[in-house]
C-alpha positions as CSV (number, residue, x, y, z in Angstrom):
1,X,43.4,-122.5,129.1
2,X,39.6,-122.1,130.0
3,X,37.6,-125.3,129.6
4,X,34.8,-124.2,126.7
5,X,32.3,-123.7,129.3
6,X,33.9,-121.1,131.3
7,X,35.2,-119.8,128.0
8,X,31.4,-118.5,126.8
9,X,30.9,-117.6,130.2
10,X,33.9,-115.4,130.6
11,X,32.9,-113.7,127.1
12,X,29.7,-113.5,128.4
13,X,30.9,-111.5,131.3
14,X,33.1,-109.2,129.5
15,X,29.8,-108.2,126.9
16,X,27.9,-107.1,130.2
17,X,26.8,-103.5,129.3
18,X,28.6,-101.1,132.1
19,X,30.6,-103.3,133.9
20,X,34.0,-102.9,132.9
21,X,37.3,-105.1,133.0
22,X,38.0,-103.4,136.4
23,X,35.1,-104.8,137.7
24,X,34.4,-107.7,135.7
25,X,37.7,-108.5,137.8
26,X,36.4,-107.8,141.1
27,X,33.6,-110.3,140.4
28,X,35.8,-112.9,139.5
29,X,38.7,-112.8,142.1
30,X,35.4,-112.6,144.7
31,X,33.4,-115.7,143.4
32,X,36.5,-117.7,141.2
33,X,35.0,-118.2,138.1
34,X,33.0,-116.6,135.4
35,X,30.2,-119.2,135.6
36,X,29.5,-118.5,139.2
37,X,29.1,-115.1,138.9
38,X,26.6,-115.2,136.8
39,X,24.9,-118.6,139.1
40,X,25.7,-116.2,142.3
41,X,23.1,-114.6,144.5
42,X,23.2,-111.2,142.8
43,X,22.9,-109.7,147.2
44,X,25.9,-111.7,147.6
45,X,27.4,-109.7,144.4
46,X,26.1,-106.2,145.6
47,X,28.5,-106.8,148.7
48,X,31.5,-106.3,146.8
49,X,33.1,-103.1,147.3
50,X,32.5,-101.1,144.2
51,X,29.9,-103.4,142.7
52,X,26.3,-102.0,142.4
53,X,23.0,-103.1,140.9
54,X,23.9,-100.5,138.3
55,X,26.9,-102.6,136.2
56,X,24.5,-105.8,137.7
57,X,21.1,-105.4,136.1
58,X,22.3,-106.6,132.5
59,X,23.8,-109.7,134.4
60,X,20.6,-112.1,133.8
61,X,20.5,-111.4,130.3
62,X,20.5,-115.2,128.4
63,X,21.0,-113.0,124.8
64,X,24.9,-112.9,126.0
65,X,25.6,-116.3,126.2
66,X,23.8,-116.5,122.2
67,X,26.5,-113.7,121.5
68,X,29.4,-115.5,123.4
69,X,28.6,-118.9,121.1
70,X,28.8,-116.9,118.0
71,X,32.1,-115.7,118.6
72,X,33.1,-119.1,120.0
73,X,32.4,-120.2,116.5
74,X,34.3,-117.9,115.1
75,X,37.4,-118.4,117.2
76,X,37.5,-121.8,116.4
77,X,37.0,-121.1,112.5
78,X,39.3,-118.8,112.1
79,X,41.6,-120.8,114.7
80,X,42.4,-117.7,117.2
81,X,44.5,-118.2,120.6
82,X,43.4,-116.0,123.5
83,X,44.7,-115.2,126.7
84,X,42.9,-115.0,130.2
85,X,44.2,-112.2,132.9
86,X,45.0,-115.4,135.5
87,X,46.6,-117.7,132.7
88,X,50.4,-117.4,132.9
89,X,50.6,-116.7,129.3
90,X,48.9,-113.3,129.9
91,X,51.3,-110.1,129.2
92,X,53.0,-109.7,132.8
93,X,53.3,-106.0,132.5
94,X,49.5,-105.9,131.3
95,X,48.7,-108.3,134.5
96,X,49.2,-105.5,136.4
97,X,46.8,-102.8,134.7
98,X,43.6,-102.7,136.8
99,X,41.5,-101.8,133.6
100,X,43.3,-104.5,131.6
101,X,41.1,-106.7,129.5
102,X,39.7,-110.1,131.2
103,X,40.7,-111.9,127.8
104,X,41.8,-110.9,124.4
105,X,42.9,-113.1,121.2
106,X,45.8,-112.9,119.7
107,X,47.1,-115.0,115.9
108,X,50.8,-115.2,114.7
109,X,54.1,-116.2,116.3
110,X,54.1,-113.7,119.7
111,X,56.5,-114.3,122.0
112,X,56.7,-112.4,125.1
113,X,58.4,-114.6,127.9
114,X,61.0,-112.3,129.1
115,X,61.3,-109.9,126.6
116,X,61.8,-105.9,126.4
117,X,58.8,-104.6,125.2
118,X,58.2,-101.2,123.9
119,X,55.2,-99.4,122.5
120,X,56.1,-96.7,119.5
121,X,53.0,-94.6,118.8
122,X,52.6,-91.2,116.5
123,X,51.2,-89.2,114.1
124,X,49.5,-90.8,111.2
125,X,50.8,-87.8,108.9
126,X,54.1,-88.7,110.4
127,X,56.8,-86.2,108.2
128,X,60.0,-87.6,106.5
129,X,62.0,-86.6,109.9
130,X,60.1,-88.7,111.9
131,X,59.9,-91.7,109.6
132,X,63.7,-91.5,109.8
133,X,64.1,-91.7,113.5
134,X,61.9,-94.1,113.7
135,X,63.7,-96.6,111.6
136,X,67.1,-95.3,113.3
137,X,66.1,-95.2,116.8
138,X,64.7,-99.6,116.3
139,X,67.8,-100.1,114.3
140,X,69.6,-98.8,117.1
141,X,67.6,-100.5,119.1
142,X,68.0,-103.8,117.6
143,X,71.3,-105.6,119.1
144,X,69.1,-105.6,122.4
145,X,65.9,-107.7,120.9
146,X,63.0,-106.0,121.9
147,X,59.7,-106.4,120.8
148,X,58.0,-103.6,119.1
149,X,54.3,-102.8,119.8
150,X,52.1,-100.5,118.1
151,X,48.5,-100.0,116.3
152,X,49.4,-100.6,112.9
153,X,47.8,-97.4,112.0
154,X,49.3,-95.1,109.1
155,X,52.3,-93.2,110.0
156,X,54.7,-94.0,112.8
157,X,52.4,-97.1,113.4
158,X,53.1,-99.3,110.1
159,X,57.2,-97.8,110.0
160,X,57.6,-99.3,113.7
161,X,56.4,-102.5,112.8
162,X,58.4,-102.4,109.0
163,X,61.7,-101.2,110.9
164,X,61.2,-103.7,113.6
165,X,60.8,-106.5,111.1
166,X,63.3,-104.7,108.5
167,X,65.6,-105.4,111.8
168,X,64.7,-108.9,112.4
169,X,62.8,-108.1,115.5
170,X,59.2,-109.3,116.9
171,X,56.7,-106.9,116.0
172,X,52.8,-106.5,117.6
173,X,50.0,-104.8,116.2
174,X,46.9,-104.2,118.5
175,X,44.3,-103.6,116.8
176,X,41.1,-101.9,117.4
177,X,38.7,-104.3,115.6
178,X,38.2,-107.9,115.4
179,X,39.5,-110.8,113.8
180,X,37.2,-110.3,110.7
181,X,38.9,-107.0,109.1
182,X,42.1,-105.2,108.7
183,X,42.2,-101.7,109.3
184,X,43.4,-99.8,107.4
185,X,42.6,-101.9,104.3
186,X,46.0,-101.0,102.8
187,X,48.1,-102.3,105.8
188,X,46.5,-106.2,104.3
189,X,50.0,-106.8,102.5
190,X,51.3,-106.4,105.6
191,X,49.7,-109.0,108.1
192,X,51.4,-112.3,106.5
193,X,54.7,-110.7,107.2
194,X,53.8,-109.6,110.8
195,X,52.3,-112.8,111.5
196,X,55.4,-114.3,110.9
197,X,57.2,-111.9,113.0
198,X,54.9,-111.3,116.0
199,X,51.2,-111.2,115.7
200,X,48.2,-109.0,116.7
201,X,46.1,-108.8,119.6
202,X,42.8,-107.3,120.0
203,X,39.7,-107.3,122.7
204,X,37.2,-106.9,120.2
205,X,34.7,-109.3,118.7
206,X,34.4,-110.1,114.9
207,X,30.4,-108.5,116.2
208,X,32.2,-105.4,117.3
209,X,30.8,-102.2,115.2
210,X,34.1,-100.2,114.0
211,X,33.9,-97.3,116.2
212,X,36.6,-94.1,116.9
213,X,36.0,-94.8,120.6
214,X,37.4,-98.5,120.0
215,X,41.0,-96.7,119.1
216,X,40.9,-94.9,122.9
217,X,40.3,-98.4,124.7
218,X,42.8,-100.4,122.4
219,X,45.2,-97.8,123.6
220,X,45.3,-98.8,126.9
221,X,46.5,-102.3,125.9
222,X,49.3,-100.5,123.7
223,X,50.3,-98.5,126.9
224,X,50.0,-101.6,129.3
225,X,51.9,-104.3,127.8
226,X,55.0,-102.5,127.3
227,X,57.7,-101.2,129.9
228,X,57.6,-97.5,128.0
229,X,56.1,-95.6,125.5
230,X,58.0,-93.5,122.8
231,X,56.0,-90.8,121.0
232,X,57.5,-89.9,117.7
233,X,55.9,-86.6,116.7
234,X,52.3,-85.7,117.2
235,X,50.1,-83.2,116.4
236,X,48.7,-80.7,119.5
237,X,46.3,-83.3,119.8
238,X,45.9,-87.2,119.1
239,X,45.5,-90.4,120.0
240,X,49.3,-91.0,120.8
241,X,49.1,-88.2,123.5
242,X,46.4,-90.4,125.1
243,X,48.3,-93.4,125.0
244,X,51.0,-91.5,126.5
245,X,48.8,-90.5,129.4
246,X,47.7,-94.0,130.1
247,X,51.2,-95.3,130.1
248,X,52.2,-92.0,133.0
249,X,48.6,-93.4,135.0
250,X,50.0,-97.4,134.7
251,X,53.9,-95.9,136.3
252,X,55.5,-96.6,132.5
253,X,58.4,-94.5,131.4
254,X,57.0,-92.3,128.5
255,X,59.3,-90.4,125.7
256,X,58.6,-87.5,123.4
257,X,60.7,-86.8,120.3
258,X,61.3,-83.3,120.3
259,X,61.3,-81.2,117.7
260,X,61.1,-77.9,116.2
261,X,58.7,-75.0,117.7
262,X,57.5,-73.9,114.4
263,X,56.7,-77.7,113.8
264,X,53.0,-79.0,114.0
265,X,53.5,-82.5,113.9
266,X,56.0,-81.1,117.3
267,X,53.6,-79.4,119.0
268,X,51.9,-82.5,121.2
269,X,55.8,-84.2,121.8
270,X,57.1,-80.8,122.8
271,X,54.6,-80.6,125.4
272,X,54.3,-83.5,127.1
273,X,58.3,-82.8,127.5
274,X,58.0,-79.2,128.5
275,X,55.0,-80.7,131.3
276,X,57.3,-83.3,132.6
277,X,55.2,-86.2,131.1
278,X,57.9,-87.4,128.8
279,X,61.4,-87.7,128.5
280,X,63.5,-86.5,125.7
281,X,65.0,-89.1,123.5
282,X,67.2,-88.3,120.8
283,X,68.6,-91.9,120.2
284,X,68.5,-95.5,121.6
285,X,70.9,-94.4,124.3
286,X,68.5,-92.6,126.4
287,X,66.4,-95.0,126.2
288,X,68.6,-97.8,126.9
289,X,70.1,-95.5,129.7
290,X,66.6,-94.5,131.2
291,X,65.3,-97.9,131.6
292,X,68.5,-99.7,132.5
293,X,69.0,-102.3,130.2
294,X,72.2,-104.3,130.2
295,X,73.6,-104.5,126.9
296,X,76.4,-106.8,127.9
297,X,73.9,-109.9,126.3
298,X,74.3,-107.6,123.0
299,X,77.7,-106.7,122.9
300,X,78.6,-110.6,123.0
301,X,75.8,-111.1,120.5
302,X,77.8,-108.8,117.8
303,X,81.1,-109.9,119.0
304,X,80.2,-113.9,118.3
305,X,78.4,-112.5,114.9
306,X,80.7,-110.4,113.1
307,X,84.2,-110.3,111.9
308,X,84.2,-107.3,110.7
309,X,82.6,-104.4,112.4
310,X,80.6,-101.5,110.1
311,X,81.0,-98.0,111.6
312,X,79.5,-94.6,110.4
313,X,82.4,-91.5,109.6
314,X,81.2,-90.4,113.3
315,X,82.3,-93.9,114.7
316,X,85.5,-94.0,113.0
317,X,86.5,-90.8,114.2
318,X,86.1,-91.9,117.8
319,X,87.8,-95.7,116.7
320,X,90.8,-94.0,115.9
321,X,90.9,-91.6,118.5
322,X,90.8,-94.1,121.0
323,X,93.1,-96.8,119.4
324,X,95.7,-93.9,119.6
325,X,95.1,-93.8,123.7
326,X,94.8,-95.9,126.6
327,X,92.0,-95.2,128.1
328,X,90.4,-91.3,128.3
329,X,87.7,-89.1,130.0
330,X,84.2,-88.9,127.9
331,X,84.5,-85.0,128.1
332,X,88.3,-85.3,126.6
333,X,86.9,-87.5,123.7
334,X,83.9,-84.7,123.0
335,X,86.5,-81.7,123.0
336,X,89.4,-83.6,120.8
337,X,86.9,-85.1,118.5
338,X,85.1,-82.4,117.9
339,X,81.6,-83.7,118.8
340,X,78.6,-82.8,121.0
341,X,78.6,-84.6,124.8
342,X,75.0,-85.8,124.4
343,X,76.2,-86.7,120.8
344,X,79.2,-88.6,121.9
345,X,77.4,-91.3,124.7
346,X,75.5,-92.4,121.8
347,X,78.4,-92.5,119.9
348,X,79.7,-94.7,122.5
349,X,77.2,-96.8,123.4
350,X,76.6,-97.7,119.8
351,X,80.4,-99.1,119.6
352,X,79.6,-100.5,122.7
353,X,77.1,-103.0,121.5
354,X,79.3,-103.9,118.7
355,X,81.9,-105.1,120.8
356,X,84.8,-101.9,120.0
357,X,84.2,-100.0,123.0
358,X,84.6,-100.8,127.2
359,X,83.0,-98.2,129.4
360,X,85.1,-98.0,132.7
361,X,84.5,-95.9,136.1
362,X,84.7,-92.4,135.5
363,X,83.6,-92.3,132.9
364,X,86.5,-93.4,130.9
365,X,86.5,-95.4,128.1
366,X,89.0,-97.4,125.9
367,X,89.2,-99.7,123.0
368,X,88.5,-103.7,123.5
């Protein structure tokens, strides 16, 4: 926690007209603290690689330290946390963005200490099809306890964070405005609920003018906090698709929802799959797959939980084909049960987490 000195001077810092969190960073790994950088020698400054008078010539203006006790007064009315890059309660996968923010505030119950974290971005004119995976894929999702992040835009945004909390899962929405508004207005019944369930984050000051470009640089935090991105349908161009690049320039997994060719909400997911900048994922087993979670944690989870396990008619069929065998090959179960390969493993996995199922080597599976 910053003392409330070097508080107003690291908000100082990070209003500085063209210097940027990447070298706003520079500056203070070099000197140690946001108060001496602006007390240094600025010639002593100019000899840090990457540091010219350019992003330095704003440095001596007093107005920002007026500006950084305004929105000290408004962090502590409206009681707001924050989190500074070198404090240990700083998003580890964010810690390792160069461009991530120096400091942004955050309100409501987040908990990130060893947790899976995903981002789910999309269209805002998300269709019924892509609603529905949504809510399947974080149901799916669900035994393993990730936490959801995403803008809490309209469309995929604000049904990722309803599915998340509809499954009893943390939930983050990073916002592209300050403490002082909710965007979009209609999303207001919502905050209580998230608060209680996560919280929201954002860089930007209750001064902050509500500007488009604010949405490109709040995606960055979207993309960096998160081990991977999922894209559930976007148009041929959008916001999501920049998100998604981020997240390939940070080393994240990305994955696209494909869809259909004739489809324009498809279009953007279809290619950043058909360029190699996605993955396809048509359930939670590629993504559990992909990013190698153990769901051994889970599969206790639902065994300690539950009595009595709820299947689908696709999951019964499997049941009591297996409870009929000892143990059998994944591509004998497709063939005798009728069912698609790709269709089956998630098939599987789901009865996996809930306990019925044991992979084995060779892909064989039987019955627990």
């Amino acid at each position: 926690m910053l003392s409330k000195t070097e508080l107003k001077y690291t908000l100082a810092l990070q209003r500085v007209p063209n210097l940027g969190d990447a070298s706003a960073k520079k500056l203070l790994h070099k000197v140690g603290s946001a108060e001496g950088v602006f007390k240094e020698k600025q010639a002593t400054l100019l000899k840090i690689d990457g540091i010219g008078a350019f992003k330095l010539k704003s440095l001596r203006n007093t107005s920002l330290f007026d500006e950084a006790e305004a929105e000290i007064n408004f962090i502590d009315q409206e009681k707001l946390s924050y989190s500074y890059f070198k404090d240990n309660d700083y998003p580890e996968k964010l810690k390792h963005c160069l461009d991530g923010p120096i400091l942004f505030f955050h309100e409501g119950t987040i908990d990130l200490e060893k947790k899976r974290i995903l981002s789910i971005v999309g269209a805002r004119k998300v269709t019924t099809y892509g609603t529905s995976f949504c809510q399947k894929l974080i149901e799916e999702l669900a035994p393993l306890n990730p936490v959801i992040v995403s803008g809490f835009a309209y469309g995929v945004d604000i049904c990722a964070h309803r599915a998340a909390m509809d499954n009893g899962l943390q939930t983050i929405g990073c916002m592209a405005h300050g403490f002082n508004q909710v965007y979009p207005k209609v999303h207001k019944k919502y905050v209580s609920k998230v608060q209680e369930n996560g919280g929201f984050i954002s860089e930007f000051w209750s001064s902050d003018a509500f500007d488009r470009s604010n949405f490109l640089k709040r995606n960055r935090i979207i993309a960096g906090i998160s081990e991977a991105t999922i894209v559930i349908e976007s148009a041929e161009k959008g916001g999501s698709l920049i998100t998604a690049d981020i997240a390939n320039s940070y080393n994240r997994e990305v994955f696209a929802v494909p869809g259909r060719a004739t489809d324009s909400q498809s279009v953007g997911c279809n290619n950043l799959i058909k360029t190699n900048q996605a993955r396809v994922v048509t359930s939670a087993a590629d993504v559990i797959y992909m990013l190698g979670w153990d769901i051994s944690s889970a599969r206790k989870k639902t065994q300690q939980t539950s009595l009595f396990v709820e299947m689908n008619d696709q999951e019964k069929v499997v049941f009591n084909y297996l409870k009929e065998k000892e143990k059998v090959l994944l591509d004998v179960i497709a063939i005798d049960c009728n069912l698609p390969t790709y269709k089956l493993a998630s098939l599987l996995l789901g009865l996996e987490m809930k306990g019925v199922v044991r992979p084995l080597p060779g892909k064989l599976f039987q019955l627990v």
